[in-house]
C-alpha positions in Angstrom: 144.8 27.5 -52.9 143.3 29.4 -50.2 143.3 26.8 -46.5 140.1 26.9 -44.3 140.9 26.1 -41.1 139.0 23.8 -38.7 136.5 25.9 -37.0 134.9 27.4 -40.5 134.9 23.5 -41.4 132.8 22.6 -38.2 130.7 25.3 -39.0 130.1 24.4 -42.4 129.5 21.1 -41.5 126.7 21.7 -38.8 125.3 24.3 -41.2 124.5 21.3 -44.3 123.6 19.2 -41.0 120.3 21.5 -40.2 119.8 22.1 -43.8 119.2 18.7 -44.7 117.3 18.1 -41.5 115.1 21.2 -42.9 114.8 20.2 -46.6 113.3 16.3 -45.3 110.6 17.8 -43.0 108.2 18.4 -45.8 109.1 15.1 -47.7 108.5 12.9 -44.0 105.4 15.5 -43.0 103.7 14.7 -46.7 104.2 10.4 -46.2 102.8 10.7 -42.8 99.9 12.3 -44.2 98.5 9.5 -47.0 99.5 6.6 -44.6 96.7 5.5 -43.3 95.6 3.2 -40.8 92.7 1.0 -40.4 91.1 -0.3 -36.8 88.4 -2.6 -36.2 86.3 -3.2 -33.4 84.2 -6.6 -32.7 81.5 -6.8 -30.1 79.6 -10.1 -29.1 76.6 -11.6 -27.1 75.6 -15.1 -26.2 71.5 -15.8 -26.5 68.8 -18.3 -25.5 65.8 -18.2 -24.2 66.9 -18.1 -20.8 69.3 -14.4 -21.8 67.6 -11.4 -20.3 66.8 -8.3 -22.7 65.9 -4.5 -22.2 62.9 -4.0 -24.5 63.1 0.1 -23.7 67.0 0.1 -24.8 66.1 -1.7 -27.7 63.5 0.2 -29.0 65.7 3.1 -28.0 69.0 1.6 -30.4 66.1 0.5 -33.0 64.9 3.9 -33.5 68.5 5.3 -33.8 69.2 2.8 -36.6 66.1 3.4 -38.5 66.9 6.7 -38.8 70.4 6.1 -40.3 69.1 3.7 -42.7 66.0 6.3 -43.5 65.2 6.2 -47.2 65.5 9.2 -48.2 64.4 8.4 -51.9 60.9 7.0 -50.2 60.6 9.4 -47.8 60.4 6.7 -44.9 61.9 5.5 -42.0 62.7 1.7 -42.1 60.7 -0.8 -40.6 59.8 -4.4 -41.5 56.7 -5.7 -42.8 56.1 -9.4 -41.4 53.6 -12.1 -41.8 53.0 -15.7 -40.4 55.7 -14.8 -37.6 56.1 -15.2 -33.8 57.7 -12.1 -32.5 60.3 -13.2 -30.1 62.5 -10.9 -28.8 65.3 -7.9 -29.4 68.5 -7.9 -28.5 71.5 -5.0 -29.2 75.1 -4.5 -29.7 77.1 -1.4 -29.8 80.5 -1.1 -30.4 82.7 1.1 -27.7 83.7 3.9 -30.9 87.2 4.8 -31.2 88.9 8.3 -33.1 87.6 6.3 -36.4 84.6 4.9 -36.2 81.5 3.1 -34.4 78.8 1.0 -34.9 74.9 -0.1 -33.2 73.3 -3.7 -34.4 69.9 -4.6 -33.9 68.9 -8.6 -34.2 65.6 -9.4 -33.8 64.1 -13.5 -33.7 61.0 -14.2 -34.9 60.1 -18.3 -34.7 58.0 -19.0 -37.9 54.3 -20.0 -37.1 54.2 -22.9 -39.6 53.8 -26.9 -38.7 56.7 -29.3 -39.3 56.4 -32.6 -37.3 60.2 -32.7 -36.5 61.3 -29.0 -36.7 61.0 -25.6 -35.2 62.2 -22.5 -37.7 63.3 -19.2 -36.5 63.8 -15.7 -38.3 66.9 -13.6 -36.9 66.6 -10.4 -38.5 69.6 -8.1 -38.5 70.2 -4.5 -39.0 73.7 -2.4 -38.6 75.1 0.7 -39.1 78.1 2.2 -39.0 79.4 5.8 -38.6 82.8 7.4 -39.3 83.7 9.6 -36.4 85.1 12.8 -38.2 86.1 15.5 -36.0 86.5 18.0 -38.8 90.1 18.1 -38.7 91.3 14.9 -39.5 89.2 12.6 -42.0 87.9 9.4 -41.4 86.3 6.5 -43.3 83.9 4.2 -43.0 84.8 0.7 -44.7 82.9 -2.2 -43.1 80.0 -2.9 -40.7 79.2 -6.7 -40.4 76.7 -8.1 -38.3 76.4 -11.5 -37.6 74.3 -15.0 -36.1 76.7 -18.2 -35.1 74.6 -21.4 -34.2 75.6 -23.5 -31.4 74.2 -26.7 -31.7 75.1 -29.1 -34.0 71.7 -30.3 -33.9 70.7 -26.7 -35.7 70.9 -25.5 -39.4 70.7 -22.3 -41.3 68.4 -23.0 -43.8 68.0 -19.8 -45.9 69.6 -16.0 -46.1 69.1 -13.0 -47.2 70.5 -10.6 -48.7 71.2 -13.6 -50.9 73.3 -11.5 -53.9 75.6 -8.4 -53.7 74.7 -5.4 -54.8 77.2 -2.5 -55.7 76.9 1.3 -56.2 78.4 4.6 -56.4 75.1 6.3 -55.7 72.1 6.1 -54.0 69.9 3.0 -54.4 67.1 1.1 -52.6 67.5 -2.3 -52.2 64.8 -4.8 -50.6 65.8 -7.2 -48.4 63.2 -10.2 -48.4 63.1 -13.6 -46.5 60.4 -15.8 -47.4 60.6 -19.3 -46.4 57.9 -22.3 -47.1 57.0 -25.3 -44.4 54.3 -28.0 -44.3 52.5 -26.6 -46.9 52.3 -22.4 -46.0 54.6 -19.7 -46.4 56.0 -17.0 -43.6 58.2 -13.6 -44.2 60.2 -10.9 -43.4 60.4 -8.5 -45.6 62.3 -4.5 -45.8 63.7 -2.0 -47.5 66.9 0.6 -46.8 68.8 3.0 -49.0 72.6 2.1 -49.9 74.6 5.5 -50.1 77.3 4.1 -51.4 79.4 0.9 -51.5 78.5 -2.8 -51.3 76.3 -4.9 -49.7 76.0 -8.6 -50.2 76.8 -12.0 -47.9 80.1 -12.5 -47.1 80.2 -15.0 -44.1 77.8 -18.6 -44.6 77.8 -21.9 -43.2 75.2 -24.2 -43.6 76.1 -27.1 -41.8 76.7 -27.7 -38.4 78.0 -24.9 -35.8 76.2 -22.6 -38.9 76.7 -19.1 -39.4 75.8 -16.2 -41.8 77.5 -12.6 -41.7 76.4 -10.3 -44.4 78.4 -7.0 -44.5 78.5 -3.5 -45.9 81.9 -2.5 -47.6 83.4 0.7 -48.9 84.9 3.8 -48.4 82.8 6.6 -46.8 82.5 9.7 -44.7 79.5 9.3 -43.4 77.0 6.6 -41.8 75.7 3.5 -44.0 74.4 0.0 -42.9 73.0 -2.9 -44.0 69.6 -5.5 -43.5 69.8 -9.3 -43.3 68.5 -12.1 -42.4 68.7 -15.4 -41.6 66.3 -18.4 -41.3 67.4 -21.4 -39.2 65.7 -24.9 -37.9 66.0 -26.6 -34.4 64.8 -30.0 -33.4 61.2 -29.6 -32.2 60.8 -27.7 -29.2 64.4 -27.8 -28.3 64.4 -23.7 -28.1 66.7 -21.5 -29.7 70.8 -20.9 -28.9 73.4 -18.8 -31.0 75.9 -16.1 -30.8 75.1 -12.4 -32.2 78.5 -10.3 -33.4 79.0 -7.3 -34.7 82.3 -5.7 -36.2 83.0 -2.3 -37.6 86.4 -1.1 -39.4 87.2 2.1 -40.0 90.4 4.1 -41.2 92.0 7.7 -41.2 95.2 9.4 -40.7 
């Protein structure tokens, strides 16, 4: 048998060393590509009737939401149609963005013009949208935008919601969003309409009791921007004002 000697072995050896090391690139290189991560980001403000608010930013974050939730199937901007209802105030979150995603809330309180001996009722109307920050290299999904209103007070109550049901699609649809709520006699509403691309939309967060809170939420999977309307009705003793948290979360994912 023919000997090799010791420096064709070490050469050899090195040689299946970078081979190897060659032949896994691809194989490492193709699991980096379908792992995929997912971030969230969660902004907050506290509110009562002493917070100050910006009515020119507002209008400003209003109209850029609007236009997001445009309906193209109606050829319309979105904007809600009220009666029997105190226009209160608007107030706005934005999320700082990061390489996946980003998101702008709009929540504004009406208090409902309707006599109850022993309560006040307020209207906190909510609109979000999210938008997946693609740079056109690497792809990136949208998969939740959630606004949010947290009472307080134990005193306080949530005392209807809407959307009330969840609604699902793979293609467009318009869905109406309407809160219509009935005290000493009368009736008050809000009442609007926006175009779901694609995904769901429905309640996901609700308390009724004390400390209450209600979080509806857009979920999916999309390259693009979606949101979501909502609202929520809640009662304070008489003339003891109004006092909650506002929240808004986005999640997005990519590579």
């Amino acid at each position: 048998m023919k000997k090799i000697n010791g420096k064709k072995i070490g050469i050899l050896l090195a040689f299946m060393l970078v081979a190897g090391a060659v032949l896994a690139m691809p194989v490492s290189a193709a699991e980096a590509q379908t792992a995929i991560t997912e971030t969230q980001q969660s902004v907050s403000l506290s509110v009562d009737e002493s917070t100050p608010w910006d009515s020119k930013e507002a209008a400003t974050i209003e109209n850029k939401i609007s236009r997001i939730l445009a309906q193209p199937l109606n050829l319309r901007l979105s904007y809600p149609t009220t009666y029997n209802l105190q226009y209160i105030r608007t107030d706005t979150l934005q999320t700082p963005g990061d390489e996946y995603s980003s998101a702008s809330g709009s929540y504004k309180l009406y208090k409902v013009s309707l006599t109850d001996p022993n309560y006040d009722y307020y209207i906190l109307w909510m609109k979000a949208t999210g938008l997946n920050n693609n740079d056109g290299l690497i792809p990136s999904y949208l998969r939740e935008v959630k606004p949010g209103i947290t009472l307080k007070r134990y005193s306080d109550r949530i005392t209807d919601w809407e959307p009330f049901s969840d609604t699902t699609t793979s293609s467009p649809v318009t869905i109406t969003i309407n809160l219509e709520v009935s005290h000493g006699g009368g009736s008050a509403g809000v009442s609007e309409q926006f175009d779901l691309q694609q995904g769901h939309v429905g309640p996901d967060e609700l308390n009724t009791n004390a400390y209450g809170y209600f979080k509806p939420h857009w979920n999916g999977n999309y390259q693009g921007s979606q949101g979501l309307i909502g609202g929520a009705e809640f009662r304070v003793p008489k003339g003891s004002g109004y006092s909650y948290d506002l929240s808004l979360r986005v999640t997005g994912a990519g590579y």
